[in-house]
C-alpha positions in Angstrom: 0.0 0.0 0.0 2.8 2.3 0.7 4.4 1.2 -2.8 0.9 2.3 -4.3 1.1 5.8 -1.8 4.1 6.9 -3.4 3.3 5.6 -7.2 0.4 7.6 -6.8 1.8 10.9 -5.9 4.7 10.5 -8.4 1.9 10.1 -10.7 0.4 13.4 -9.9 3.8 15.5 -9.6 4.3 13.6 -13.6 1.2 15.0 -14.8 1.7 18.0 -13.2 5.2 18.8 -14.5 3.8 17.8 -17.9 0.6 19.8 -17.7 2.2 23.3 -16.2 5.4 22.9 -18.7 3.2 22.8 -21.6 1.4 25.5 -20.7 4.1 27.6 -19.8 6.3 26.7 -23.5 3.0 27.8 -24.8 2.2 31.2 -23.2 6.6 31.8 -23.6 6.2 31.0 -27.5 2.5 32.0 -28.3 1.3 34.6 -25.9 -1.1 36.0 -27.8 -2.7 33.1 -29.4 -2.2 31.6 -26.1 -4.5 34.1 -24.0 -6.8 33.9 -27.1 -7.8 30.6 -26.8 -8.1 30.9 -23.4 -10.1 34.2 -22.7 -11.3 35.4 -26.3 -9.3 38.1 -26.2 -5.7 39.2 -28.0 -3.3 40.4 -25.7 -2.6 44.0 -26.7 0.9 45.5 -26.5 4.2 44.8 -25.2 3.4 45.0 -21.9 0.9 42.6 -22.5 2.6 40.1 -24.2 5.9 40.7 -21.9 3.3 39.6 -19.0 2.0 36.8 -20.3 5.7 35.7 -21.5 6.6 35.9 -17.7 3.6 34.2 -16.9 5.2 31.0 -18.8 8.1 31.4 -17.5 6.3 31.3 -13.8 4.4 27.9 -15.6 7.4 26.4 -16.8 9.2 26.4 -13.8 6.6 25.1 -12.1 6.3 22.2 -14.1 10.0 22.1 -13.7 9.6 21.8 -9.5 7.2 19.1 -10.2 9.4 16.6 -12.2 12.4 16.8 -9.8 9.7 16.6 -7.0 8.4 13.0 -8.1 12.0 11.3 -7.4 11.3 11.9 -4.0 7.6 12.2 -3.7 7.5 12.0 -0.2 9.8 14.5 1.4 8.1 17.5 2.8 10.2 19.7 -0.2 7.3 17.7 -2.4 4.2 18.0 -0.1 5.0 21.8 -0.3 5.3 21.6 -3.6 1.7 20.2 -3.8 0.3 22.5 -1.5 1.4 25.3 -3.3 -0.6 23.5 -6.4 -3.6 23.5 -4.7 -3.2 26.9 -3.7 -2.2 27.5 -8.0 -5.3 25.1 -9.2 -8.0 26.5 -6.6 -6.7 30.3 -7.5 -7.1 29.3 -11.4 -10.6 27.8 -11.0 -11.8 30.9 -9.1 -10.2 32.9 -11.7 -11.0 31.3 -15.1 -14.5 30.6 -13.5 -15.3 34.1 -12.5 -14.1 35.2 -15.9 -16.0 33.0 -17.4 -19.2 34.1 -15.3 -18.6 37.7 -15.1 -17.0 38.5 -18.7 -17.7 36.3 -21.5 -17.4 35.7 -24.3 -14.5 33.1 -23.5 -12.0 31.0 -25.1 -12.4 27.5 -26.1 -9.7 26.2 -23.6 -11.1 28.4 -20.2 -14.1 25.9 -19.3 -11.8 22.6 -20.1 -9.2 24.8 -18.2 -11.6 25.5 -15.2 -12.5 21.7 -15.3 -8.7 20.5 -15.1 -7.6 23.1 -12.5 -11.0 22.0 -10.3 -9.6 18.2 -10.9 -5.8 18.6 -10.3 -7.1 20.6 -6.9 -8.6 17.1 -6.0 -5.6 15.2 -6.9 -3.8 17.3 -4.7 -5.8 17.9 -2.0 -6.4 13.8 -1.9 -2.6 13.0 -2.4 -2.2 15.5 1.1 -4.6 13.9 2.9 -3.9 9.7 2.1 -1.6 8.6 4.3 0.2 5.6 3.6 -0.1 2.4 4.8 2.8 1.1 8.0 4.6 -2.0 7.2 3.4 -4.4 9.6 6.0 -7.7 9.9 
């Protein structure tokens, strides 16, 4: 059970790393048509698209945390590391959500978006909270 604990939790810093890095390649490449298909809207200026640049950046390094993080999935570097995820995933869903509430018309990608950031907050939450099982011999 402890095996399963741990393959578990590497899972979800994998799919994180892969997740957050792709996003963040993306928004560092393709900023504009990035934020486009995510909000409807073009990013306008260099200040804009300097933002959303750094904002990839900020991504890509966070998928970066997450990759190194699953060879030792259970050190408290990597619980933090999926704390602060929930903290990321919860902010995005009440961000992309209340965009998409209060200011549509959206993107294509911000209601899949909301639904993966609400799902990864799970993932995260439930990967803090399972404890693994003691070796009894």
């Amino acid at each position: 059970a402890a095996a399963c604990f741990a393959m578990t939790t590497r899972r979800l810093l994998i799919v994180t790393a892969v997740l957050e890095a792709g996003a963040g390649v993306a928004l560092l490449t393709f900023p504009s048509a990035s934020v486009v298909m995510l909000l409807g809207a073009s990013l306008e200026g260099s200040a804009a698209v300097t933002l959303g640049r750094v904002s990839g950046v900020a991504l890509l390094a966070l998928g970066v945390a997450n990759w190194f993080a699953q060879y030792d999935g259970q050190s408290r570097a990597a619980k933090g590391i999926i704390v602060a995820m929930v903290v990321y995933n919860l902010g995005t869903v009440v961000a992309l959500g209340s965009t998409g509430i209060f200011s549509p018309p959206v993107g294509i990608l911000l209601w899949p978006g909301v639904v993966v950031h609400g799902a990864m907050t799970v993932w995260c939450v439930s990967a803090l909270v399972r404890k693994p099982a003691r070796n009894v011999s």
